[in-house]
N, C-alpha and C positions, 0 to 999 in steps of 0.2 A: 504493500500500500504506500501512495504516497501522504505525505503531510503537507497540510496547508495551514498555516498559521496555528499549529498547535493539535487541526483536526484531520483524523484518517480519513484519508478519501480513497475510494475501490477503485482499481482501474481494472482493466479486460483481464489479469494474468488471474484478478481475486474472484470473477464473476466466471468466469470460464464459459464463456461460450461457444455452443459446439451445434453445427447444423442448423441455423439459423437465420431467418431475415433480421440482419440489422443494420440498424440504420447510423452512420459515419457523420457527424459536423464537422468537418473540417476549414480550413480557414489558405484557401487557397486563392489568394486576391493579391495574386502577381500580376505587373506590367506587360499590359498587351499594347502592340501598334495598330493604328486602323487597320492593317493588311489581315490581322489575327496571327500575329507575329507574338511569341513572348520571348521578351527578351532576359526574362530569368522564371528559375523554378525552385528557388531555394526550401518554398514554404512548403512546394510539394512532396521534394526530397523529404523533407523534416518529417514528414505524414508516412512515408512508406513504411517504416516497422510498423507500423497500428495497425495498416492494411494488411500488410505480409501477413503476421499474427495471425488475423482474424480469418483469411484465406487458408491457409495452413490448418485450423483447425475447422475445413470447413463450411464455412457461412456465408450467406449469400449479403452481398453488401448495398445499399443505398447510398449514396454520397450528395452529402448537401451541401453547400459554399456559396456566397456571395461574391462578387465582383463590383468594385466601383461603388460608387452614391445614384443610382439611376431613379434612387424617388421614386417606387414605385409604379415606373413605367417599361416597358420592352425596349430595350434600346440593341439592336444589333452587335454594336462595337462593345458591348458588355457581355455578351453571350459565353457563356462556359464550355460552347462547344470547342472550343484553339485547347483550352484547358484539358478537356476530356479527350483529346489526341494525345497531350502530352503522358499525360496519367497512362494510358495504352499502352505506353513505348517504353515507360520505365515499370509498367508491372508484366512486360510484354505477353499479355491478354486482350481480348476485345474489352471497350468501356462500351457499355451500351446506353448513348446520350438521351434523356427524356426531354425532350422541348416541352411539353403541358402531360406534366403529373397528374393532374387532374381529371383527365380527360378518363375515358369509359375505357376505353382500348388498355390506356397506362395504367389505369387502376388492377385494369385486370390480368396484366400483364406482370405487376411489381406482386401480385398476392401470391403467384405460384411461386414454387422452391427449386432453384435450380443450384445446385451445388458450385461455387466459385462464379458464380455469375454477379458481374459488377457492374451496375446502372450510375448515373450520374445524372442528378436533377438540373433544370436548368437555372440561373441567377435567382438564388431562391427571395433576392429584394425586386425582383419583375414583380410580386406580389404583394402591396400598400399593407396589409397584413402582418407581413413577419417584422416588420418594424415597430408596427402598435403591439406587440406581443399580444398578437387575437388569440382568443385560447380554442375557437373554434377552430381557425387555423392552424394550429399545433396537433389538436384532435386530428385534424385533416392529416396531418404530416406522419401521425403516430400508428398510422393505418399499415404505413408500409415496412415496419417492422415490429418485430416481435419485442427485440432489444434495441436502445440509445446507447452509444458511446459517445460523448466529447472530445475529440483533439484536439479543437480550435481554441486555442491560447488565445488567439492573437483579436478574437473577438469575443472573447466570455468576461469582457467587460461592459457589452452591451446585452439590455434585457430586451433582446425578440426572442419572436416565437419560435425557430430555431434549436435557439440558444438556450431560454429559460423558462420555455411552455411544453416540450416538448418528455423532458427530462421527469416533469413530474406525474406523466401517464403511460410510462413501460419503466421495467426495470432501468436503472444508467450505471453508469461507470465513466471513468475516467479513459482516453488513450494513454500511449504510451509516453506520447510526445507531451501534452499538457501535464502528463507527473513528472516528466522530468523538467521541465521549465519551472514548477511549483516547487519542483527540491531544490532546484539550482537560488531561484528567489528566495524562500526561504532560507536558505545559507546564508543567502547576504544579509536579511533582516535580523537573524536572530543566531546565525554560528559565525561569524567573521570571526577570522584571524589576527591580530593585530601584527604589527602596523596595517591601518586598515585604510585606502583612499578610495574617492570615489571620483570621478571626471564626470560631467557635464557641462552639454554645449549642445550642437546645433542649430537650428535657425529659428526655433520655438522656444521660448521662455515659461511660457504658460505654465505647464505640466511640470519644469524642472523645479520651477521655485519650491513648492510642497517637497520634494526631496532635499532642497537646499536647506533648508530650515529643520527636517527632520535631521540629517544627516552630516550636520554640524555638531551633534550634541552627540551624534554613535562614531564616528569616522574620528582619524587622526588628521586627516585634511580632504578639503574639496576644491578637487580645481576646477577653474571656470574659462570656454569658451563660448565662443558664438554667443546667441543673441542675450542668453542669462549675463553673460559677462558684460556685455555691452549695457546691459542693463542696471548692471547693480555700480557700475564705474557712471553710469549717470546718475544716480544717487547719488555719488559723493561728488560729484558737480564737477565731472570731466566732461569733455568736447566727446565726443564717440561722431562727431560728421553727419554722415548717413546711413550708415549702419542699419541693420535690424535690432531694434529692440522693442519693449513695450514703452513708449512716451507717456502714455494713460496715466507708470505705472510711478509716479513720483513721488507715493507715499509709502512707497517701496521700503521704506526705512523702520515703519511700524509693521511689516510682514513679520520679516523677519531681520536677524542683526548682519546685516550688511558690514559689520567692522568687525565683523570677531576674525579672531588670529587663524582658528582654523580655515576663514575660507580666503581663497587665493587666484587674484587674477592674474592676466599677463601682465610682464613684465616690458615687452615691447611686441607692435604688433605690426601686420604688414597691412599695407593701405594702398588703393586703387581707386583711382579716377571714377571707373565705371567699374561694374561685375560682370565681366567678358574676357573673353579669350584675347589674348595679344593686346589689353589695355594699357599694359605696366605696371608697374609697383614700384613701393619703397620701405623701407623698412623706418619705424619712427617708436621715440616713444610709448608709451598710450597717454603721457598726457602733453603729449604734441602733435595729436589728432587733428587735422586741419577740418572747419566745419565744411568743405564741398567734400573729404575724402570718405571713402567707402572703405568699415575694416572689414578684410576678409581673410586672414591667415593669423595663427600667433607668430612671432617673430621669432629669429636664432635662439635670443639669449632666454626666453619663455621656452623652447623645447625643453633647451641643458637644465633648465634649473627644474621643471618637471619631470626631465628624466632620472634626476639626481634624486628630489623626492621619489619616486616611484622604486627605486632602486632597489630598497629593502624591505619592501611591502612585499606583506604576505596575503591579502584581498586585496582584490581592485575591482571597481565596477565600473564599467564605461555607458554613458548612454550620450550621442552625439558627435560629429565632426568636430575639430576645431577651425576651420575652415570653411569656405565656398568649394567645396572638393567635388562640385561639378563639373568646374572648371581646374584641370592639370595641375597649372599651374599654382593652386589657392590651396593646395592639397597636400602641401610639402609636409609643414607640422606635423597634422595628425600619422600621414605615415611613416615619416622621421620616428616616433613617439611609441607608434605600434612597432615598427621594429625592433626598436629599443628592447618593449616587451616581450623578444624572444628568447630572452635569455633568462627574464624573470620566473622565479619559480614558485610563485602568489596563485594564488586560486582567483581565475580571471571570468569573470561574466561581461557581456556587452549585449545591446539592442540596438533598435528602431532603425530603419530601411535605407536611410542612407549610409548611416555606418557600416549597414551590414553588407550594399551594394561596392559601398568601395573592398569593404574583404573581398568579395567576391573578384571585382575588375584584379587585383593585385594579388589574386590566391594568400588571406593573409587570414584565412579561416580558422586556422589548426592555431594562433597562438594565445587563443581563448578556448579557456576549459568549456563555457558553453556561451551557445548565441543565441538569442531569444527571437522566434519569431514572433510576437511583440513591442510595438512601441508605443502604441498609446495604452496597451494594455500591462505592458511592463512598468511603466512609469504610475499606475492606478497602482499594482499590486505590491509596489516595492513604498507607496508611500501607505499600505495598510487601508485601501479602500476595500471593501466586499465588492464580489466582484458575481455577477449575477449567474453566470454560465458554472461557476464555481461551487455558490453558496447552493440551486437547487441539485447539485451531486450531492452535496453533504447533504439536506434532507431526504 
């Protein structure tokens, strides 16, 4: 069993399901081109023990996943068909893709039993439904299996019907993958090693502040890029240019303590005209920020002094670039930083999509114990929210 915040939660190895229609949530809401192009599969890899598992012992599978924000309407370039090719080729089996689940033919179709036969619903948010968590719709959903499994980490932070209607009208369990993300998280909230740091950055402040504030008072230090940095350095009444930050967020100061010794900004940072390719740069200060420049990288002397912190740490948690690491060039830092951390021998957890697309572009996978496919759902569970996809496993 895994643990989540103190409480046992079953996954598939405790339930043992054998000969079965059941039903997969999985959380397979990777980057498609309009062509139906994906140009990664990280989340799907992540899914395949659960699959395997449950194939191997057997049972007939339903797989349900959203794609994109499509609002409740049919949108083509959202379609999970590019998806359910892909799924094909790494379980190499037919997927057999359901356009309307609903319909007379598919109902009757997903009720017989065929041993290792694996369906695939279509963008289960084409239906207004699974986002109001309709319980009728869940009912609708619970038709086509016997048993619910969970995988999807990476949305069981949101209550639809899916995620947390579903779970409460067949037996559930947990996959394989969402107990190992829930052991990995909880590691970090409540078994850290000390020296214990945590990094936060990227281009979103929102979600990191709640960690910063938490994680000042559990952590040896927290270092800060991207827009939380830019942030909290305008708090104490630095230039940050143009920058991404929150401007809102100026009373930033009564969040939380923006001056305590634990938390740590750059030291110097790099800055750009514009945030483009072949713009230029310079290296400056941070607090000789000019107001037209845009920061987009930490500087030299910001990598050495976080690599030197970092050095003998024994947990590290990353969530975020320190950079514009869309562009090559803005992207030195952080993988300056991660390299670094190949040597270290800290129990190392990281998230959220852009972090994790540059491991990917840079094969720099392996030098984190785990990666969470979660970012907004990692950043909920590591600041101690309940998390809805979660809490109805545990009932």
């Amino acid at each position: 069993m895994a643990t989540t915040q103190g409480i046992k939660l079953m996954t598939i190895r405790d339930l043992r399901i054998r000969r079965a229609r059941v039903i997969v949530r999985v959380d397979f809401n990777e980057p498609i081109s309009g062509r139906g192009h994906l140009s990664d599969d990280f989340r799907i890899r992540a899914a395949m023990p659960t699959l395997m598992k449950l194939l191997a012992d057997g049972n007939q599978l339903v797989i349900i996943s959203h794609l994109g924000r499509p609002n409740g309407k049919k949108r083509r370039t959202m379609s999970m068909k590019p998806i359910a090719r892909r799924l094909s080729a790494l379980l190499k089996r037919r997927v057999v893709f359901i356009r309307d689940p609903f319909s007379v033919r598919s109902r009757r179709f997903l009720a017989t039993f065929e041993e290792g036969r694996v369906c695939m619903l279509e963008n289960i948010r084409f239906w207004q439904e699974e986002e109001k968590n309709n319980l009728q719709f869940a009912e609708k959903l619970s038709r086509f299996g016997k048993y619910y499994v969970n995988d999807a980490f990476g949305a069981s932070h949101r209550a639809h019907a899916s995620i947390a209607g579903i779970s409460r009208l067949l037996p559930s369990c947990a996959g394989l993958l969402l107990a190992r993300e829930v052991r990995a998280l909880d590691r970090m909230c409540h078994h850290q090693r000390h020296p214990f740091f945590v990094i936060l950055a990227g281009g979103k402040a929102s979600g990191k502040i709640e960690l910063a504030k938490k994680f000042i008072h559990e952590a040896d230090g927290v270092l800060l890029g991207g827009a939380i940095a830019n942030s909290v350095l305008m708090s104490r009444g630095f230039e940050i240019g143009r920058s991404v930050a929150y401007h809102e967020m100026k009373n930033m100061k009564k969040m939380f303590n923006v001056s305590s010794q634990k938390l740590y900004t750059p030291l110097d940072v790099i800055v750009s005209p514009r945030i483009a390719q072949g713009a230029g740069s310079a290296i400056k200060l941070y607090s000789g920020v000019a107001a037209h420049d845009y920061i987009v990288d930490v500087g030299p002397a910001t990598r050495r002094f976080f690599i030197k912190m970092l050095k003998n740490a024994r947990t590290i948690l990353w969530n975020g670039p320190l950079g514009v690491v869309e562009i090559p060039e803005f992207s030195a830092g952080t993988l300056a930083i991660i390299n670094a951390l190949k040597r270290s021998k800290a129990y190392k957890v990281t998230g959220g999509g852009d972090t994790v697309a540059l491991l990917q572009k840079h094969r720099l996978v392996g030098v984190f114990d785990h990666v969470s496919t979660g970012g907004g759902a990692m950043l909920e569970y590591l600041a101690g929210k309940k998390m809805p996809g979660i809490e109805a496993l545990r009932k």
